[in-house]
C-alpha positions as a Markdown table, in Angstrom:
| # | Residue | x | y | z |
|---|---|---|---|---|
| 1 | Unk | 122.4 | 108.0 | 125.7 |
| 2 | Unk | 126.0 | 109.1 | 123.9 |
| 3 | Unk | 127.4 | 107.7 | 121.0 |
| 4 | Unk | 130.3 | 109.2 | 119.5 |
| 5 | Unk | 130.5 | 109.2 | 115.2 |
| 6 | Unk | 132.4 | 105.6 | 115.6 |
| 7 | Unk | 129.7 | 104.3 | 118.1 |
| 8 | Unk | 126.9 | 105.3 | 114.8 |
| 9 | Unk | 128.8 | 103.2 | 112.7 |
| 10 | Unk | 129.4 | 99.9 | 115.0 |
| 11 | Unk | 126.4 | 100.5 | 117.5 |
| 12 | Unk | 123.6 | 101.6 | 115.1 |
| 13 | Unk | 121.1 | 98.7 | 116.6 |
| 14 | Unk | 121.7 | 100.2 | 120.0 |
| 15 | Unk | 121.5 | 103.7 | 118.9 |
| 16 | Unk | 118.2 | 102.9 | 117.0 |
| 17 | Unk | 116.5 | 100.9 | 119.8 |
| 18 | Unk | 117.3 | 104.0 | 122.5 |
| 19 | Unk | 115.8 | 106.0 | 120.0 |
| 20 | Unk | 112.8 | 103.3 | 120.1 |
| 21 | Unk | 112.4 | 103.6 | 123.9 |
| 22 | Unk | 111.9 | 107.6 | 123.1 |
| 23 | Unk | 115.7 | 108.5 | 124.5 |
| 24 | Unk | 117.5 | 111.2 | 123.0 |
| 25 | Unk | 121.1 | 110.3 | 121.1 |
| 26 | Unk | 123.5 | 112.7 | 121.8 |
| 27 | Unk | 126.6 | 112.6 | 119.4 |
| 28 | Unk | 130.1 | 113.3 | 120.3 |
| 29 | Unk | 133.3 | 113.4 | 117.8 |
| 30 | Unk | 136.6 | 113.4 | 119.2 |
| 31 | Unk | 135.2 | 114.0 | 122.3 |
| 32 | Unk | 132.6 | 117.2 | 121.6 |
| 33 | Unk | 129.1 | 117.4 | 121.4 |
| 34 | Unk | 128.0 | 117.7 | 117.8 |
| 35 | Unk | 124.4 | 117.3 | 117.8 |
| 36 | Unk | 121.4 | 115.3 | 119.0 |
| 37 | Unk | 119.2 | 112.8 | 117.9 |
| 38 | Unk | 115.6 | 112.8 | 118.8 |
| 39 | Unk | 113.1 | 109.9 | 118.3 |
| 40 | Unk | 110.2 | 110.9 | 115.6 |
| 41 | Unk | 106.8 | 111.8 | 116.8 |
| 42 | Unk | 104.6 | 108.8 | 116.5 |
| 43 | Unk | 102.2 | 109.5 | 114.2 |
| 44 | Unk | 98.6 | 109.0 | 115.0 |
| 45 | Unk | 96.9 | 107.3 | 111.1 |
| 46 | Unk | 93.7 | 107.0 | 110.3 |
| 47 | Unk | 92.3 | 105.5 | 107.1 |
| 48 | Unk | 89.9 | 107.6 | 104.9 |
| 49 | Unk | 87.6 | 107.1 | 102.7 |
| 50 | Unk | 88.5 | 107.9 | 99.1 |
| 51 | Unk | 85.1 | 109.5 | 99.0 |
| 52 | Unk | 86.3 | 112.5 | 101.9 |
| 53 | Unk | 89.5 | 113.2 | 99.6 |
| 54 | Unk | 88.9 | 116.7 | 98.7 |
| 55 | Unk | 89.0 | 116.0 | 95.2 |
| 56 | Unk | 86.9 | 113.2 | 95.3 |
| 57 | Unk | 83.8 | 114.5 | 92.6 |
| 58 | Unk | 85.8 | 117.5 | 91.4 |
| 59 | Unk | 84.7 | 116.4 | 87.7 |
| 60 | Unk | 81.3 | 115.7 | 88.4 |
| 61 | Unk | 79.5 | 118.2 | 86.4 |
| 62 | Unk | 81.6 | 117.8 | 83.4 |
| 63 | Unk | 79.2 | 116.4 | 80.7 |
| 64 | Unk | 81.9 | 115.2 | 78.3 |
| 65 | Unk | 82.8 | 112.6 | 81.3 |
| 66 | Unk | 79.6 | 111.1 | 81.7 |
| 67 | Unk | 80.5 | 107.9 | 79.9 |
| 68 | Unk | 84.6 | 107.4 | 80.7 |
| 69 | Unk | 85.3 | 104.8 | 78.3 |
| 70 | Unk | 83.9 | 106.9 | 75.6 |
| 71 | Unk | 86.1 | 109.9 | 76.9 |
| 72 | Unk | 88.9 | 107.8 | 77.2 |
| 73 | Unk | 88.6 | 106.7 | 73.5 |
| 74 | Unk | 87.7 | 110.0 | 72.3 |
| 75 | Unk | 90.9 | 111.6 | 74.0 |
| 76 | Unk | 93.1 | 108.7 | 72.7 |
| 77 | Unk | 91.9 | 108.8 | 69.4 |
| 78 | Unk | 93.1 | 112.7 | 69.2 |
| 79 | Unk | 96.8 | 111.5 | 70.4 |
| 80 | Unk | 97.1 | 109.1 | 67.5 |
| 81 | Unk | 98.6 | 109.9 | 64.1 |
């Protein structure tokens, strides 16, 4: 498809739906080729597990975190005045 710099403006549905069928956008202004659009790579997603995040367990060997809410109140009891 070509669309010229007015077309991106009054046709952007169009543009965006060739883009959606995997066509390439070629832009024109004043009657020259200035570039091309190409449609994004579809992105295969998975969901994972928090527990397969790499830093999933990274503090746990810290003794001072066995208990959190204790932690927690201990660390905000040092930022109080």
């Amino acid at each position: 498809m070509k669309a010229s710099a007015v077309d991106l403006r009054r046709r952007t549905r169009e543009i965006i739906e060739a883009l959606d069928r995997g066509e390439e956008v070629t832009i024109t202004y004043r009657g020259e080729e200035k570039g091309v659009i190409v449609p994004a790579k579809r992105r295969k997603t998975r969901r994972v597990s928090a527990s397969e995040h790499p830093a999933f367990g990274m503090w746990k060997d810290r003794e001072d975190m066995k208990d959190v809410h204790e932690y927690l109140r201990r660390t905000r009891e040092r930022k109080l005045p």
